[in-house]
C-alpha positions in Angstrom: -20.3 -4.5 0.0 -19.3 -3.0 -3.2 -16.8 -0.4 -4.6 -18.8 2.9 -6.3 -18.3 6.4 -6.9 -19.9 7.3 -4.0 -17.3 9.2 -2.1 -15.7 10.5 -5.4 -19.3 11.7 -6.4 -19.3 14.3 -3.7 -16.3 15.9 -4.6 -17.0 16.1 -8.4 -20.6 17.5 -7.4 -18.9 20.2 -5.4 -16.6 21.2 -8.3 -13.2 19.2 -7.0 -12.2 17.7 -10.6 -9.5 15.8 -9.2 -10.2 13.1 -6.6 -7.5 10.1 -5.2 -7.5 7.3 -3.4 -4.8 6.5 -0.9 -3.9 3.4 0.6 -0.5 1.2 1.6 0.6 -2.4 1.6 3.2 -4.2 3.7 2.2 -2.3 6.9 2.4 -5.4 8.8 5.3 -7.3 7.6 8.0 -8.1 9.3 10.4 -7.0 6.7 10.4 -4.8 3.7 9.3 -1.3 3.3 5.8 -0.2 3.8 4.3 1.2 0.2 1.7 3.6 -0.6 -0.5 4.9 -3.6 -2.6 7.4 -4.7 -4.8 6.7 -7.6 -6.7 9.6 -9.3 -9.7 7.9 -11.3 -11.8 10.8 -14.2 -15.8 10.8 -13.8 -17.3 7.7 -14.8 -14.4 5.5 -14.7 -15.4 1.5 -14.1 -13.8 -1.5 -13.8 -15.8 -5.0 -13.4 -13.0 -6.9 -11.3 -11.7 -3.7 -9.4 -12.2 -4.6 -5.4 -10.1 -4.5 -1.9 -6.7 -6.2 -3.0 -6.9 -8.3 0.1 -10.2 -10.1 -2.0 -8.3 -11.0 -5.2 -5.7 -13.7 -5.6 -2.7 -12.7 -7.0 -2.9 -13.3 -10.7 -5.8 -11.3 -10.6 -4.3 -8.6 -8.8 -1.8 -8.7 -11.4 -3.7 -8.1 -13.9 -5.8 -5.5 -13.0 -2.5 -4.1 -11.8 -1.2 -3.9 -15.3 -4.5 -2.5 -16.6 -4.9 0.1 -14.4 -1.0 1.3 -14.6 -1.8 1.1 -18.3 -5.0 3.1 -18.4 -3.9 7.0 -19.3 -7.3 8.1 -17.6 -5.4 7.5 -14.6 -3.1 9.3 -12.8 -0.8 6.9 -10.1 2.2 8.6 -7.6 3.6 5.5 -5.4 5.3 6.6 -2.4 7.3 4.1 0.3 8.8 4.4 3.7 12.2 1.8 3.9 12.6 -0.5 6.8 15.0 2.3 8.5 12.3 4.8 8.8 9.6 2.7 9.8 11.9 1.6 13.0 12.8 5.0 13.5 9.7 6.6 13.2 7.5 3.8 14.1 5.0 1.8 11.5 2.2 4.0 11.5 4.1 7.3 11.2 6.1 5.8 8.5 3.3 4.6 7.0 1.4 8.1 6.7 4.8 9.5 5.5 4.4 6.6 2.5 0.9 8.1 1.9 2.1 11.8 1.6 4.5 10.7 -0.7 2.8 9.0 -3.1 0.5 12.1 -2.9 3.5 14.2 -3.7 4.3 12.1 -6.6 1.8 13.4 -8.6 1.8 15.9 -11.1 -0.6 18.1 -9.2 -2.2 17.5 -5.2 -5.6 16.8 -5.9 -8.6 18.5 -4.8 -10.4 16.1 -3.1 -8.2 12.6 -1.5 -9.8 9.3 -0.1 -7.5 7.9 2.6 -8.5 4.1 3.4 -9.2 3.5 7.5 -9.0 6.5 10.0 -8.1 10.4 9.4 -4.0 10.3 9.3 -3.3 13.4 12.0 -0.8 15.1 11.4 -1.1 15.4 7.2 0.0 18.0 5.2 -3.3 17.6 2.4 -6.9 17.5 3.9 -9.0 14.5 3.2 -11.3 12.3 4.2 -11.4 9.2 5.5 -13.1 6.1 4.7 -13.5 3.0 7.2 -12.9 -0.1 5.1 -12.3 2.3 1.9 -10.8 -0.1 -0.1 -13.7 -2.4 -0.3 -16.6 0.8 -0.3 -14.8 3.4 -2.8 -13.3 2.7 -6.2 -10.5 5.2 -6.0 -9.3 3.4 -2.4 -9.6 -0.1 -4.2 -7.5 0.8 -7.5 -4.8 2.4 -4.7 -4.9 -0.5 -2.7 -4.4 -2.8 -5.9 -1.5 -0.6 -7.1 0.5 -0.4 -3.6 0.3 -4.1 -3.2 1.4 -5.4 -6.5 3.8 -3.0 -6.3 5.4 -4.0 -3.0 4.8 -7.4 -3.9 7.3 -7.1 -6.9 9.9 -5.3 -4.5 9.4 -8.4 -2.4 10.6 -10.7 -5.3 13.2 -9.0 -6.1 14.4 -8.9 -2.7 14.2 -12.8 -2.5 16.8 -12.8 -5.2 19.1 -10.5 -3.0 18.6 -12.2 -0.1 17.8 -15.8 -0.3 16.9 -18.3 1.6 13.6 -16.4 3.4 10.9 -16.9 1.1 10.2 -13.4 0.8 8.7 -13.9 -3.2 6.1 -16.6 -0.9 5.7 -14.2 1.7 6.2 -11.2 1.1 7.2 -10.2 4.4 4.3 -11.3 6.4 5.2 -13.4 8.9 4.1 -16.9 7.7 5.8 -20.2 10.0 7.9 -20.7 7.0 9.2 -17.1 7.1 9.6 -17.1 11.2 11.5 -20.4 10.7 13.8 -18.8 8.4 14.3 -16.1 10.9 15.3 -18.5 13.6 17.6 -20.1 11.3 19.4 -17.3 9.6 18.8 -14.0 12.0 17.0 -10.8 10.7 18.4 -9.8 6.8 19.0 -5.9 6.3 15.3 -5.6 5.1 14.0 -7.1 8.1 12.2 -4.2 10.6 14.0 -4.8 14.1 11.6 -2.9 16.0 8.9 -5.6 15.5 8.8 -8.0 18.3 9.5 -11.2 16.3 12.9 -9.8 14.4 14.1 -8.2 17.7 13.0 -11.7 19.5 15.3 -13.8 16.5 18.3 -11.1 17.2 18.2 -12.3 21.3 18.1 -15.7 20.3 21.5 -15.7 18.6 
């Protein structure tokens, strides 16, 4: 399976002349916020390495990262939902919140969007969705690039505020090393305490 213009195709050929992909990182971590982009890519736009970010190792990710954030044919809103909302609201909620704002943060809603996975009900933008998106539609896969370098960087940073849990290995996910840590220390402020494992570390204090 490879990304193409497919799904973006249908939308320019029925006059939409903006088209973005949407998709999120970090929606199953254990700690750290959830982050979402939207990624609006011009007619004809290519990239030989562009591909689901969950398929590229993390140099490369980097760099295409940096090209594509770098590329002024593209137009790139990030949103994010913080560890308080997503146990508030719960992690998919919070997640489509993420999505809408990354939508907002663009300079104009699109015409057409390209969610990754299953239609996001309620959302305040129509769209369509695209099972396994980010490995099928080019738009999706640049998103899906951008919102997980982009939480991945938050993550490091975060390891330097709050050491001692790996999170610049990690990232969140929740690794032995990182469930360890948990035991060890108890949950850190960025740590979601409505997921079972964080809420299990708090009762074993």
């Amino acid at each position: 399976m490879a990304c193409t213009l497919e799904y973006e195709q249908e939308f320019w050929e029925a006059g939409v002349s903006r088209v973005a992909g949407v998709d999120e990182a970090g929606r199953g971590c254990l700690a750290g916020p959830v982050v979402a982009a939207a990624v609006v890519i011009p007619p004809g736009f290519s990239h030989p390495l562009l591909d689901d970010s969950k398929k590229l190792k993390a140099a490369r990710r980097e760099s295409i990262y940096d090209e594509l954030t770098a590329d002024t044919q593209l137009i790139i809103g990030i949103g994010l939902a913080e560890v308080a909302e997503i146990d508030r609201l719960n992690i998919l909620r919070a997640t489509h919140l993420a999505m809408e704002r990354a939508v907002r943060q663009l300079p104009e809603i699109p015409g057409g969007l390209l969610i990754d996975g299953l239609p996001v009900r309620p959302f305040p933008f129509a769209h369509r969705a695209v099972v396994e998106g980010d490995a099928r539609c080019l738009s999706i896969a640049a998103a899906s690039v951008v919102a997980k370098v982009a939480r991945d960087r938050l993550m490091v940073e975060a390891d330097r505020t709050f050491p001692g849990y790996g999170f610049s290995r990690h990232k969140g996910y929740g690794t032995r090393d990182h469930l360890a840590a948990l035991r060890s220390l108890g949950p850190s402020p960025l740590h979601r305490y409505s997921f079972e494992p964080v809420m299990q570390g708090t009762l074993d204090l």
